[in-house]
C-alpha positions as CSV (number, residue, x, y, z in Angstrom):
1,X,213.3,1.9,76.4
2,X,217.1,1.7,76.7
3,X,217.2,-1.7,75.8
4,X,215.3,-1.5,72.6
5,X,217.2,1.6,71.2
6,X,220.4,-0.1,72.3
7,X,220.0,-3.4,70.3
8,X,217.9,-1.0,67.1
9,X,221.8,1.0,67.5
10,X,223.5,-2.3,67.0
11,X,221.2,-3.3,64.0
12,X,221.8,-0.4,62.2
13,X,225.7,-0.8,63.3
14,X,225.8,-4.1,62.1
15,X,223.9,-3.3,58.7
16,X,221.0,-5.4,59.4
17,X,218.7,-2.4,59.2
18,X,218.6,1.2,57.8
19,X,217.8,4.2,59.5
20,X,214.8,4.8,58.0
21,X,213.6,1.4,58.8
22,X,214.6,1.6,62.6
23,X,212.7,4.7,62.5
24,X,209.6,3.4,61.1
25,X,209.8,0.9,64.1
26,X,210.8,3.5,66.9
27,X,207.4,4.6,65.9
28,X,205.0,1.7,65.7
29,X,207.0,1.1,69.2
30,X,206.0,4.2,70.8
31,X,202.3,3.4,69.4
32,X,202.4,0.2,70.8
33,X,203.5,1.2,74.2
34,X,200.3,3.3,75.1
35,X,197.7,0.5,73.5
36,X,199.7,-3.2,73.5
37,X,200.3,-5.4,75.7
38,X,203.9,-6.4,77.1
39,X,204.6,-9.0,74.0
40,X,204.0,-6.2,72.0
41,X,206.6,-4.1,73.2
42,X,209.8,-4.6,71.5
43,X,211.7,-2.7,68.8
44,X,212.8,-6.3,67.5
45,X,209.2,-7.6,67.4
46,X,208.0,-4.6,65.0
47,X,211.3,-5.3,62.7
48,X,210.1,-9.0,62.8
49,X,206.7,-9.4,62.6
50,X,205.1,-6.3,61.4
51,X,207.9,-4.4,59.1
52,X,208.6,-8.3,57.9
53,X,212.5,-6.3,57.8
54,X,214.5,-8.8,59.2
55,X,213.8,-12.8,60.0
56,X,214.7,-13.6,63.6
57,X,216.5,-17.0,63.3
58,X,219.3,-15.0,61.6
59,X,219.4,-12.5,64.4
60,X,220.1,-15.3,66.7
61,X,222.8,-17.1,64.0
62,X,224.1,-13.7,64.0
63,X,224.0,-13.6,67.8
64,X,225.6,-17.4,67.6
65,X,228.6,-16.5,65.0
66,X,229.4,-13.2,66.5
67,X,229.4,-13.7,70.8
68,X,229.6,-17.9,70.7
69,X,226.3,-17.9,72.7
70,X,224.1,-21.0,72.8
71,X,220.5,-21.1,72.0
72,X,218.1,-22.4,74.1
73,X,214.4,-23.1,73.4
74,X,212.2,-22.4,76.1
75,X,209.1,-24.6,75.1
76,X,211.2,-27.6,75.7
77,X,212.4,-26.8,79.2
78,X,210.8,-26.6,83.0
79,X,211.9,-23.4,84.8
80,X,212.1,-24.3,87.8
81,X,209.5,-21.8,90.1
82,X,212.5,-20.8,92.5
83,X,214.0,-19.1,89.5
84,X,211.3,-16.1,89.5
85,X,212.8,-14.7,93.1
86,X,215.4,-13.4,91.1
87,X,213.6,-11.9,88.3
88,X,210.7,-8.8,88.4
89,X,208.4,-9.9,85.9
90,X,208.5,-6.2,84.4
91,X,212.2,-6.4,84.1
92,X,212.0,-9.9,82.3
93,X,209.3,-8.0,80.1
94,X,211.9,-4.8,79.2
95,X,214.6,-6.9,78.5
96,X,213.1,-9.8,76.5
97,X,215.1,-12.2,79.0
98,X,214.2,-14.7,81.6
99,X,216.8,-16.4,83.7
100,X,215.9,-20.4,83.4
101,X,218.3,-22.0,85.5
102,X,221.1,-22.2,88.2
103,X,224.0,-24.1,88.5
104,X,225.8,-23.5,92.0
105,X,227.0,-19.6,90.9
106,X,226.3,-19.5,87.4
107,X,222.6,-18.1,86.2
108,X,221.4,-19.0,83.0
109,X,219.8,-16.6,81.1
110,X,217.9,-16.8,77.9
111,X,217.7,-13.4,75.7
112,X,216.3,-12.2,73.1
113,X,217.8,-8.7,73.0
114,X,221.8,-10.2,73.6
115,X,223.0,-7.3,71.2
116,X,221.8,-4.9,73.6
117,X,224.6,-4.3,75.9
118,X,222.0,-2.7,78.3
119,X,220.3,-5.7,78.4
120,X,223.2,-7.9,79.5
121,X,224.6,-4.7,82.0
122,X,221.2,-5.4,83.4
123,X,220.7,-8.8,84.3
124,X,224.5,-9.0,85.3
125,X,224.2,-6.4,88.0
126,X,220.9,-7.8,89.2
127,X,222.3,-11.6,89.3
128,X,225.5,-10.8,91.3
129,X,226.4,-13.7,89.9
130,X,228.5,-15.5,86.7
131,X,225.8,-15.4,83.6
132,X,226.1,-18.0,81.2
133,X,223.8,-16.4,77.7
134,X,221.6,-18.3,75.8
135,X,219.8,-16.9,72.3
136,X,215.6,-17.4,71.9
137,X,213.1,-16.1,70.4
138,X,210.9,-13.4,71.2
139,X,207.9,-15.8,71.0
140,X,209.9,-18.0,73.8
141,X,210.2,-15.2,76.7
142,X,206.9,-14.3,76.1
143,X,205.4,-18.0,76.7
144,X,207.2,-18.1,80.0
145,X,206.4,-14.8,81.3
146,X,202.8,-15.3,80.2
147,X,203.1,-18.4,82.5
148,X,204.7,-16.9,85.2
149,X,202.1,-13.8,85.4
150,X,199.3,-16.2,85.2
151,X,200.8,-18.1,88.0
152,X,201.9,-15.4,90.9
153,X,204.7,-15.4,92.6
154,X,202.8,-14.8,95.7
155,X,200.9,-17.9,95.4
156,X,203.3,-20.6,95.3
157,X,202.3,-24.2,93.6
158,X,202.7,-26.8,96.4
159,X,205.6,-29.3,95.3
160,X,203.5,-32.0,96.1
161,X,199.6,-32.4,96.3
162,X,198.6,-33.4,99.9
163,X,196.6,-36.9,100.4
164,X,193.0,-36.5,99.3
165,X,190.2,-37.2,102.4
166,X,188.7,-35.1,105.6
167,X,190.5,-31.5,106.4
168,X,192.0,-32.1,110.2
């Protein structure tokens, strides 16, 4: 909840919205949250895809010009399955982020609610750790943690399929 009234604040901050508009998605939100499913709950999404009030690529240019963050797309890349002891699905779900790699310290984390500060407080206290932010879309976390919930974490994918013949 705190992320998605943070980044509709700095929407309507930034003049990308009106109020009236933000609260016309506050409330398909709140609808959404008793009857949808975790894609469908976010503040942004409603703005995006069913008030057609803003177009998501210039949310992330905006994202881009503003904070000098990188975008990332998550179709192209393989998370590695380590990764996911780090995140709590829900969380990943709440703040429309998914951390999709590690380089020695530094996380990499791909959002797509960077303009909520409660988003990046969030992932910053959880990590411990130096976060480098990328941008993606909406449609991007939800494709990974669609994945990752189809694929628990408590049943680990061997590495490497043992040789086919008799059980010992």
């Amino acid at each position: 909840m705190r992320a998605n009234r943070q980044i509709g604040a700095q929407l309507v901050e930034q003049n990308v919205v009106g109020l009236d508009v933000l609260a016309a998605a506050n409330e398909a939100f709140i609808d959404g949250l008793e009857i949808g499913q975790p894609r469908d709950r976010t503040v942004l999404g409603v703005l995006v895809y069913k008030l057609n009030a803003l177009k998501e690529d210039e949310i992330l240019q905006r994202v881009v010009d503003a904070h000098g963050v990188g975008l990332v797309d998550l179709s192209a890349y393989e998370i590695p399955y380590d990764l996911r002891a780090y995140a709590e699905i829900d969380a990943c779900w709440a703040t429309w982020s998914v951390p999709f790699d590690r380089e020695e310290e530094f996380f990499f984390v791909a959002t797509a609610y960077y303009l909520s500060p409660a988003v990046r407080q969030y992932w910053e206290k959880t990590l411990g750790g130096p976060i480098l932010w990328f941008g993606t879309t909406l449609e991007g976390v939800a494709t990974v943690l669609e994945k990752w919930a189809a694929r628990p974490m408590s049943v680990p994918l061997p590495e490497v399929l043992p040789p086919a013949g008799p059980a010992p």
